[in-house]
N, C-alpha and C positions, 0 to 999 in steps of 0.2 A: 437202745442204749447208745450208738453208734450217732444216731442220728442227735439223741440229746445234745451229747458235747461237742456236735458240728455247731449245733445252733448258740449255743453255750462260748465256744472258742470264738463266732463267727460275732457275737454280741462283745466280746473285750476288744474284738478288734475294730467293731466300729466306734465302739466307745471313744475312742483314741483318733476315730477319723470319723467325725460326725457328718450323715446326708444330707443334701438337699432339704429342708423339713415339707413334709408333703402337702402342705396349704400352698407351696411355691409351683408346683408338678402342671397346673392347670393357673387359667385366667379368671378374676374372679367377677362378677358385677357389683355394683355398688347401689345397698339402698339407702336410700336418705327419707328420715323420718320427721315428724313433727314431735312438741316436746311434749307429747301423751303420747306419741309410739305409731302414732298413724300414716300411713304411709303419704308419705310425697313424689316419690319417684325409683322406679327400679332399674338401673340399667343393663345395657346386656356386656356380656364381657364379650375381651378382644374376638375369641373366637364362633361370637351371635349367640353364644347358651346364656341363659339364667342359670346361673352361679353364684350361690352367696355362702362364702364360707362362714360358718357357726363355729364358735368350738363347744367341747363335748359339753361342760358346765354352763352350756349357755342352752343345751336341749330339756325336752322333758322326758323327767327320766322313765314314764310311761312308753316313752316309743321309742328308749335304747333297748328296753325288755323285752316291748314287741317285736324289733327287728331281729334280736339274738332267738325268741321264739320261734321264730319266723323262719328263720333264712340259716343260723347256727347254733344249736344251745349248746354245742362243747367249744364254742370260740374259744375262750382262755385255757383249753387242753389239749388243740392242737398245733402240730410247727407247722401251721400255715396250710395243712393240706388234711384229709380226713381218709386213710385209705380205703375203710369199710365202705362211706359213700362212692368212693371214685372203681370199686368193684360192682358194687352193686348197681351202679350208673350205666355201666358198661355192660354189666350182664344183662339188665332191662333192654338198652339200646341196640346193642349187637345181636345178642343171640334171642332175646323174646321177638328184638321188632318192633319193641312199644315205643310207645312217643318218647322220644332223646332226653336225658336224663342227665346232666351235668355232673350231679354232686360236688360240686364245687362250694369252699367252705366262703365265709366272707373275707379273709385276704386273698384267695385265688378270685373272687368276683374283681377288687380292688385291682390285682395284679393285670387282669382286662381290658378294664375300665384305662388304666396308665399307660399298657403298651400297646394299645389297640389291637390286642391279638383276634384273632380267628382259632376257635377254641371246638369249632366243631368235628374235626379231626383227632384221632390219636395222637400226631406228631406236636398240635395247637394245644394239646392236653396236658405233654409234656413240655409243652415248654410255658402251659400256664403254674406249672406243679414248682416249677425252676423259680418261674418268680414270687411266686407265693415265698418260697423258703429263704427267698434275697431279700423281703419285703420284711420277713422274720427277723432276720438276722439284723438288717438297717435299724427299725422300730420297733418301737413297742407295743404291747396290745391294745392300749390307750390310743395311741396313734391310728392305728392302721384303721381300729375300727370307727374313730372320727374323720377321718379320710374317706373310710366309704361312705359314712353318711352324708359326705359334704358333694362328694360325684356319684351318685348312684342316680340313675335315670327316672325320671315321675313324669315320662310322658309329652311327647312334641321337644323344645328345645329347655325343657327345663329340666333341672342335674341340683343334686342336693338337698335333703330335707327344709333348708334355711328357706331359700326359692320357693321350694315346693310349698312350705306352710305362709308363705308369705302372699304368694300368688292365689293360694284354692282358698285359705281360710282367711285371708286378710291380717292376721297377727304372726308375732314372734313363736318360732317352736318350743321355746320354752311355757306360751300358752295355751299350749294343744290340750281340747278335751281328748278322752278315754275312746270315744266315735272317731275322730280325727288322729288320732295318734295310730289307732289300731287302721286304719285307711290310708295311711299314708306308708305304713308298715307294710304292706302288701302289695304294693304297686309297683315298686322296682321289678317282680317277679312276670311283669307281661305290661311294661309300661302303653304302648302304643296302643293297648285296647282302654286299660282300665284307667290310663290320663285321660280319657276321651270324658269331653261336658257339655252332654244335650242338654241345651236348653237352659245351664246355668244349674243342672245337676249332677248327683254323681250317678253315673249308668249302673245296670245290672250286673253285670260282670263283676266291678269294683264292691258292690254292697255285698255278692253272696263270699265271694274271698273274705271280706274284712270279718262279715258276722262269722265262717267258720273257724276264722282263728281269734274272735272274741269265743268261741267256745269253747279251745283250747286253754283262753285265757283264764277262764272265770272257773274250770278245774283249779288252775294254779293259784289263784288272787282271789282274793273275798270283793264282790262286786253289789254296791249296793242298790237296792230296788232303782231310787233316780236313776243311776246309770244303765241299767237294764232298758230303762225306758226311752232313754235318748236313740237309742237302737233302733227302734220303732219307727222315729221321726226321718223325713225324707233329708237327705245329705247337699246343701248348697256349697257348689264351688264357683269361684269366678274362674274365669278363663282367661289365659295370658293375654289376648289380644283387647280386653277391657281393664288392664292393668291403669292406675289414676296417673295422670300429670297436673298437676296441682304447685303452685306457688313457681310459676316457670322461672322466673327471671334469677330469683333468688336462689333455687338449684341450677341451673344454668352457672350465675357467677360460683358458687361453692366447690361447684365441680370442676370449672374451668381455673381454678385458683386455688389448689390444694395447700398453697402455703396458710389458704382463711382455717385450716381444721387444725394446726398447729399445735402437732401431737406432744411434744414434749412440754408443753405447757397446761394442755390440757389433760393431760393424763388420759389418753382415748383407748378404751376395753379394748377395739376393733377396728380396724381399718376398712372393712366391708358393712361395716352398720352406723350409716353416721346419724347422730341423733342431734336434728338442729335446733336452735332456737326459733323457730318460727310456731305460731299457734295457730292452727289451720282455720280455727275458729273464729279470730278476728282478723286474717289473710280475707277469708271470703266477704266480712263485715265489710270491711274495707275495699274493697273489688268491687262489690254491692255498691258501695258511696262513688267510686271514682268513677262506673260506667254509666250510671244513671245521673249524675251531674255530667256529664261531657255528654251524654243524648240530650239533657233537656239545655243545654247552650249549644248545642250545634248552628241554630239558627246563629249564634252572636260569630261564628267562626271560630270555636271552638272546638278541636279535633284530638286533641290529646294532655293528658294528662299524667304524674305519678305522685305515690305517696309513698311514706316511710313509716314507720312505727317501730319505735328502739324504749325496750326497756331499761329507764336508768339506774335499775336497781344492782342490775349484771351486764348491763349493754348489749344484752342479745336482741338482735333482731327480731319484732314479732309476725309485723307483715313489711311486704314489698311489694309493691306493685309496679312496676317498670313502663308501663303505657296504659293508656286506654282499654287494650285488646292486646294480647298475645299473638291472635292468629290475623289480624289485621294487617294486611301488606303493604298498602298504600301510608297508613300512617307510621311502619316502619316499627309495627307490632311487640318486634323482638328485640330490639333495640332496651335496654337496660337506663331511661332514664334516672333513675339515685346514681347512677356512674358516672354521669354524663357531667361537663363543666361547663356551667352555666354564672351568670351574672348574676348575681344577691342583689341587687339594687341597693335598698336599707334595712337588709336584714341581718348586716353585720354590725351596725350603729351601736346595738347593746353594749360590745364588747370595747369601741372607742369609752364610752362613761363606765365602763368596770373597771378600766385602766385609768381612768382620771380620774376614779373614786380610790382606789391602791395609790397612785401617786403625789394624793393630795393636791390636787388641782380645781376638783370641784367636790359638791356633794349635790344630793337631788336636790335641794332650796336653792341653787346656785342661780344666780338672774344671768342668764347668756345674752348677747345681741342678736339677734336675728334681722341685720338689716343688712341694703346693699353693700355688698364688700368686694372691690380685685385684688386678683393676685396677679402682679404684671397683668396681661395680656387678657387674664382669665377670669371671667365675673360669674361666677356659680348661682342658679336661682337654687330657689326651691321647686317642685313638684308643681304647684298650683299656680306659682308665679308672683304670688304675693310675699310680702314679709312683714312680719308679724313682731317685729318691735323687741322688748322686754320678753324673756319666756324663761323659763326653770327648766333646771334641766330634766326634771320629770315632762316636763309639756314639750318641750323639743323631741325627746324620745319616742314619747305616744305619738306625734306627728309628725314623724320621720321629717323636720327641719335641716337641711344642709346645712347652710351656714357657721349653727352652734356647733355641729357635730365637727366639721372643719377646724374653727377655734379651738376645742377641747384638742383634737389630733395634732393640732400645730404644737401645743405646749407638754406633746407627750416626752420620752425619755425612758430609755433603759427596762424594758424597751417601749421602741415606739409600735404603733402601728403594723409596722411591714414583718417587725419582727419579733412582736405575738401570733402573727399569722404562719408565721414560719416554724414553732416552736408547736406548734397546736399541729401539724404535722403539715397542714394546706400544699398539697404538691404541686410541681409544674409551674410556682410564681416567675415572673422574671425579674431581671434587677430594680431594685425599689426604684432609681429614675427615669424607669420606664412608665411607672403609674403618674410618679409625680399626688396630686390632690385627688385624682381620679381612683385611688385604693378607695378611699374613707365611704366612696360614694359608690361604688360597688364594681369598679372596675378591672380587678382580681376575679378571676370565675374560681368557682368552689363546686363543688357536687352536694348533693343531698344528703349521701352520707356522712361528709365531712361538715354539712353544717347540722346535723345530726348530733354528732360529736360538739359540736361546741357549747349549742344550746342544753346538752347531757351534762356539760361539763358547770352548768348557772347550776342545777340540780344536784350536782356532784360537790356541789361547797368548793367551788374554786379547781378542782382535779380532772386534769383530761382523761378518757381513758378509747383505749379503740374497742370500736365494735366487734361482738362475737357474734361469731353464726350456727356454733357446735358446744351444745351443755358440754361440761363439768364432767368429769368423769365420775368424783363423789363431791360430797358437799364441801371436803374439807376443801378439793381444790378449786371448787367457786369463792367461797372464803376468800381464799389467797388472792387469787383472779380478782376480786373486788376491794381487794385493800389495793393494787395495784394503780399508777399512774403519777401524771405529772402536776402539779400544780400550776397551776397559770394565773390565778386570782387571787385573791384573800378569801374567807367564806364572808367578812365582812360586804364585801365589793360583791361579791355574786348575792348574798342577800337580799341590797339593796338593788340590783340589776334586775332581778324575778319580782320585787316588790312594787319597781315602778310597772313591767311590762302587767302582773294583774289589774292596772286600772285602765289599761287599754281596754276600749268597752268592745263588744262584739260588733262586728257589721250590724245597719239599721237602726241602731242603739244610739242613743243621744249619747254624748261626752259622762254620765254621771257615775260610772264603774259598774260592773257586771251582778248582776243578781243571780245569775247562775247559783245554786250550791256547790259546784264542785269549780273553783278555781282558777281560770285558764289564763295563763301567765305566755303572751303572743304576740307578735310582731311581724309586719309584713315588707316585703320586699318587689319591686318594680324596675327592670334593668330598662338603660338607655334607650329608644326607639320599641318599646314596647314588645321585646321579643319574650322576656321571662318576668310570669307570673308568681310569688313567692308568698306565701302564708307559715310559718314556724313559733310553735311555741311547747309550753309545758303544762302538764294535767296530769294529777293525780301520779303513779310512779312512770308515769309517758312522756314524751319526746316524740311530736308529729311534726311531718314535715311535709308539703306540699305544692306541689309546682304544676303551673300549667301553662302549655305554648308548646310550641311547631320543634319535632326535631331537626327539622332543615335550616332553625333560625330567623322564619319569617315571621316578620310584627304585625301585630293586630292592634289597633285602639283600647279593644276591651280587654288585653291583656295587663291589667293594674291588679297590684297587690292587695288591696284591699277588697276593690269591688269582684275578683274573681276566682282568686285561691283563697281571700277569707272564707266567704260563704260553702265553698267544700270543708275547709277545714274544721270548720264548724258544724259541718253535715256527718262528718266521719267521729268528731265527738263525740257530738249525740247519740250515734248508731254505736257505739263501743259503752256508753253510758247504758242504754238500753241493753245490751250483751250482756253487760256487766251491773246489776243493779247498785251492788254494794261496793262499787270503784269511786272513790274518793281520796281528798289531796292528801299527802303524805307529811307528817307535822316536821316543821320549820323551825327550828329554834332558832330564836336569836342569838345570832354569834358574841361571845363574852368581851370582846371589843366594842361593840356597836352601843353607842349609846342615841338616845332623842336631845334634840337643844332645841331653844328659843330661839330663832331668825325673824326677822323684819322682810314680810314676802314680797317687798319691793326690791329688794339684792341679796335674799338671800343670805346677808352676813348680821352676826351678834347685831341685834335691836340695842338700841341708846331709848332716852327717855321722848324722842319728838316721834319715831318710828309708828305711824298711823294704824298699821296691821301686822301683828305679828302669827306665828305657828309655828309646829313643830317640824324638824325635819330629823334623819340619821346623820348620825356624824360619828367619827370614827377617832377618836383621843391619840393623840399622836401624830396623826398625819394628815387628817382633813384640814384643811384652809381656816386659820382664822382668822375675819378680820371685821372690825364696826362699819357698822354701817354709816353710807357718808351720803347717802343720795337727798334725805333728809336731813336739813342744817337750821340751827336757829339764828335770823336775822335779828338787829334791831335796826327801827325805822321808825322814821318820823311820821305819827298819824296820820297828818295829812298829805302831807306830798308820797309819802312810801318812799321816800329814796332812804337809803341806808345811810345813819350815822355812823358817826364814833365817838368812845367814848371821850371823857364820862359822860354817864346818860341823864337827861330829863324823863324822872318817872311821869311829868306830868304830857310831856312831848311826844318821848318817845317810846316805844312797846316792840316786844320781843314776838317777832312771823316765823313760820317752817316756812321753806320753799325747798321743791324738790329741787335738786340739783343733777337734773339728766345728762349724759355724754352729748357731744355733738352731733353722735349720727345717730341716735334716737328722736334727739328735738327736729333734723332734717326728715325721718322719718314720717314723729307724730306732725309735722307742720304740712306733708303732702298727702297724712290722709286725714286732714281734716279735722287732727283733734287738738281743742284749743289746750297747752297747757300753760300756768301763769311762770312766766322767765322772772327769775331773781332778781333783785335788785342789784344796779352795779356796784360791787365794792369800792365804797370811797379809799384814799389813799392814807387809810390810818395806821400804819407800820404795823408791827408785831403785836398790837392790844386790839386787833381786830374780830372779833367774837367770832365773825366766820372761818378766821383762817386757821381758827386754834382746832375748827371740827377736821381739818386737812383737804380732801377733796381729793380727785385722782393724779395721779401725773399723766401727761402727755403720752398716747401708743402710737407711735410711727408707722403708717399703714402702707405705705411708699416712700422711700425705695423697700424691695424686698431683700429679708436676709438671707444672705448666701449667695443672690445673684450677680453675674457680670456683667454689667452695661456697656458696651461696645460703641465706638465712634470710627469712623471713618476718615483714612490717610488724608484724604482730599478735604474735607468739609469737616471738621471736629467742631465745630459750633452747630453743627446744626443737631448734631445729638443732646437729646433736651430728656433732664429725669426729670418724669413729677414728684415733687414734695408732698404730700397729704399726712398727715394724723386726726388721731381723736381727740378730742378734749374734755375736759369737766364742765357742766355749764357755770362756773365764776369764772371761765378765763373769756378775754373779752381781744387778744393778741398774743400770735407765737411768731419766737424767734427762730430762725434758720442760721447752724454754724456747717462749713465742712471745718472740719478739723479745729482749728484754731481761726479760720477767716469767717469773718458773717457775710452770709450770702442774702440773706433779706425779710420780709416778714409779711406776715398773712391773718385773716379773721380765723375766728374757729371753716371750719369747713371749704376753707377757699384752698384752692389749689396752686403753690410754686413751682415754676421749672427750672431749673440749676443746669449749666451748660458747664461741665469741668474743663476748663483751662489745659489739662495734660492727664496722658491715665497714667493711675498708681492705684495705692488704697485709702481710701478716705473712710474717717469714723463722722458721719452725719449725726447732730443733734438737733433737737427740738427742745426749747425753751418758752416756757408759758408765761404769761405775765405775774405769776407768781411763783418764779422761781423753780418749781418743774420740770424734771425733762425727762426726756428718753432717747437713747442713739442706737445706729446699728450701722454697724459697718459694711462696706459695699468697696466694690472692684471696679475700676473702668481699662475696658483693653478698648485699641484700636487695629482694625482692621482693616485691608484695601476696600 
């Protein structure tokens, strides 16, 4: 009685001053699993034991029976101590002589286990009896006895059923057979013999314990024949020291970066069982593709590699492969390439025309220039060297063309370039006039993760979202988790950004679109001096991403995007398509904005009635560019001579020609590679009833001076600071005028270059005037300097 209301009084008064809670008492390990439950890694806690705490509704409730059969069956009827055992322990031990007898109930075992007593004494006895009834009073019976099943000892440095069934059976304790549950029940009582695993089995000692208290058992519980039988069968356990390390890089970073498990968002059961997004299944598919392509180009100089695979359904990570080889030292094994920031080359190009598709600047039929162009100082090729005239902005993109991609970026706004990349999260940029042109063209380094993310986000209808490495707690909060994110696009503009990259044909593949059945929406990347390899696209609900080159940053030749991370990336396809038979693309709706038009595929704008070819392209109502086309115009000309009249006409004379009307630096173009095109007639001087001038034509684009820039002269010598003049023309201009301000400075053919010497610095607004009236200006600075 006495004793009741101690424990009784002793329970209001902790009530009111709540303990330590006992998962805190000890250190614990952390396992990390794959998203079927498969283990990827167990660690040790701070004090080198295997320790994983469980709680009690997380065990099977076959081996909370077992253990109370086992070790207490009045657990919940004593205050912590059992006196009939601790006499009878005593009487066995002292005065028979027999082998030492504890009686110790399971919060006196707990109470051991916590203060590391020495219990084989009288005085060890009472002062295990002490804590036992402190443990009472603190806890609950709920508590205590998940406490001990979280540290009770199974043998070598492993502590707790979680461990123990994690380590011997390979699965969670809540999956324990009836054989495993009733053997894992038994083993606290003389761990150091009955943990013991010859050979990758469970020893004799272990089996004759477990079968006698399945004897016990099967009195109490109706047990049916199958399980009888498993009895029978020999007991595999694995043994701690062949514990898996599996998907290293990717638990590596998880673990070193607990803010990636981000509990209050994800609603996480457990902080000792992290359950990640990785699928061990296609981790190894992929490991398989990335070590057996870096073997068979070794000869080329080819020593490392990594890849990525992000589901963009939830953005979890499925595999990661961070090098070549994990244990590989020389090429820096452990090094975490998807971390790493690296140069994209042109693998950020997509997101220049998603942003010019949203700002109404271009659409894919768009006719861009792709010819020689400076910017001051700075003359950008392309990749191959050549330049290729006239091209769409679908054809620019598939062939990573600088130049257009340049033009599109110049005319961005709100934002521009630097700062969609900022917005998309891309850390570590430095100030936008640090890049200057060199952004567009890949000179921003990015990581794999983060352009992971981007290309996730063409799939995502326009919405960034960040990568996850840890499911869901339940569904509802994946749910949430994936309605989650920022928009950066239109779903229009991502539409059509994934629509042009599917016709990118695979490596080896003629130009004619992919025959594949499943999809593959990709684009590759080549940074400056041939340091990073870049292959990135979309398949099915995937986001691959793959890079190859030196983690020390040394170049290779054979480091190009296409010829060296395509063919991997195209190899780790098809091995995830064979994995997966029935993986296929995910349906695409057309966004309810996006409409098809009629273009003239010579510029890409509204066809008129002389427009030689037309087709269809996306166009966006509202915001896409509208304008006629003007490159086709209809002449009249005199039969015979071809020059151009005016009117009124002679039907018998003269007869109505197309001539295309190319820009300047097209016709400078097509005239150095050779291709004849026939030049317009010159327009006579017949005013305003000029049949040609009513079709319009272009104005004048000012190519030099540049805008924004400051032209500087020199104290001593200000004449000898000389800007050059240049623009574009339409081809009917046949003479342009040069004003600064209000003075005329002088005048030029299409294509010829003026140089302007200014008189004093201030600001000057420079125009250009074409012979028909035409212009374009841009305002410019001149300072001087000593």
């Amino acid at each position: 009685m006495l004793v009741t209301v101690v424990l009784a009084g002793g329970r209001v008064w902790y009530r009111f001053h709540p303990p330590i809670p006992l998962r805190d008492w000890l250190p614990s390990s952390t396992a990390v699993l794959d998203d079927q439950g498969r283990l990827l890694r167990l660690t040790l806690a701070a004090d080198q034991q295997y320790r994983l705490w469980t709680p009690l509704d997380q065990l099977s409730p076959t081996l909370v029976q077992a253990v109370l059969l086992h070790e207490d069956r009045h657990f919940y009827l004593e205050p912590g101590f059992n006196p009939y055992s601790l006499l009878r322990g005593a009487f066995k031990t002292y005065v028979l002589r027999r082998h030492p007898q504890g009686g110790s109930t399971i919060t006196m075992q707990l109470a051991r286990l916590l203060w590391h007593l020495d219990t084989r004494s009288p005085w060890g006895k009472m002062q295990q009896v002490a804590r036992a009834i402190q443990l009472e009073l603190q806890y609950s019976k709920q508590a205590i006895l998940e406490a001990y099943l979280n540290d009770a000892p199974f043998g070598g440095n492993i502590q707790g059923v979680g461990a123990a069934s994690l380590i011997y059976f390979d699965h969670a304790p809540l999956d324990l057979s009836l054989p495993e549950s009733l053997a894992l029940a038994v083993m606290p009582q003389n761990p150091s013999v009955r943990g013991r695993v010859p050979a990758g089995l469970a020893g004799p000692e272990l089996l004759a314990a477990r079968n006698r208290l399945f004897r016990r058992w099967a009195h109490m519980h109706p047990v049916s024949a199958s399980e009888r039988a498993l009895f029978a069968l020999p007991m595999t356990l694995r043994p701690a020291d062949r514990l898996p390390f599996r998907a290293p890089w990717f638990v590596d970073q998880l673990l070193a970066d607990r803010m990636l498990l981000q509990p209050s968002s994800l609603g996480l059961p457990d902080r000792d069982w992290i359950h990640s997004t990785v699928d061990l299944r296609l981790q190894r598919a992929v490991d398989r593709q990335v070590q057996a392509y870096v073997a068979q180009q070794a000869i080329r100089g080819v020593h490392n590699a990594a890849a990525l695979l992000v589901d963009t359904r939830d953005m979890g990570i499925k595999a990661l492969i961070g090098s070549a080889d994990y244990f590989d030292t020389p090429i820096a094994g452990q090094v975490n390439g998807t971390n790493a920031k690296r140069s994209p080359g042109s693998a950020l190009k997509p997101f220049i025309y998603g942003l010019g598709f949203d700002q109404g600047i271009v659409i894919p039929a768009t006719v861009l220039r792709d010819v020689p162009t400076a910017y001051g100082a700075y003359a950008p090729e392309n990749f191959d060297g050549r330049f290729e005239g006239p091209v769409t902005v679908t054809q620019a993109l598939i062939r990573s063309r600088n130049i257009p991609a340049l033009d599109v970026a110049a005319q961005l706004s709100h934002p521009d370039f630097y700062h969609f990349l900022q917005s998309a999260g891309i850390a570590d940029l430095a100030r936008p006039e640090h890049y200057g042109l060199a952004l567009v063209l890949g000179g921003g380094e990015v990581t794999m993760q983060e352009m992971a993310k981007l290309y996730a986000m063409l799939a995502n209808q326009g919405v960034i979202k960040p990568l996850r490495f840890v499911q869901a707690a339940s569904n509802q909060t994946a749910h949430r988790l994936a309605a989650q994110g920022t928009r950066l696009l239109s779903r229009a503009a991502s539409f059509m950004v994934l629509d042009i990259l599917r016709q990118n044909p695979p490596p080896g593949l003629a130009p004619t679109g992919q025959p594949s059945p499943l999809p593959v929406a990709w684009k590759t990347g080549t940074s400056s001096s041939f340091r990073d390899a870049w292959s990135v696209g979309v398949f099915g609900p995937y986001v691959l991403v793959v890079w190859v080159g030196n983690f020390d940053g040394s170049p290779n030749p054979a480091f190009v995007g296409g010829e060296m991370a395509g063919p991997l990336f195209f190899n780790i396809v098809a091995a995830l398509k064979a994995e997966n038979p029935g993986l296929h693309d995910l349906p695409a709706p057309i966004p309810p904005r996006l409409r098809k038009v009629l273009v003239c595929l010579s510029s890409g704008a509204l066809p008129t009635a002389w427009c030689p070819r037309t087709g269809e392209s996306w166009f966006i109502p509202g915001v896409s560019p509208i304008r006629v086309d003007d490159v086709y115009r209809p002449v009249m000309v005199n039969r015979v001579t071809g020059a151009a009249v005016c009117p009124p006409f002679d039907p018998v004379q003269d007869e109505r020609k197309v001539f295309a009307y190319w820009p300047s630096d097209l016709q400078q173009l097509f005239a150095l590679a050779g291709i004849p095109r026939t030049q317009p007639p010159r327009s006579p001087a017949c005013g305003p009833l000029s049949l040609a001038d009513t079709i319009g034509g272009s104005p004048p684009q000012i190519t030099s001076p540049l805008a924004g820039n400051v032209y500087t002269q020199q104290l001593t010598h200000p004449a000898q600071a000389r800007i050059p003049l240049t623009v574009t023309t339409d081809a009917d201009v046949h003479r342009v005028y040069w004003f600064a301000d209000k003075s005329y400075i002088g005048q030029a053919e299409p294509g010829q270059t003026l140089f302007w010497s200014p008189s004093q610095p201030g600001s000057y607004t420079i125009r250009a005037v074409d012979d028909h009236g035409r212009a374009d200006e841009r305002l410019l600075r001149v300072a001087r300097v000593p």
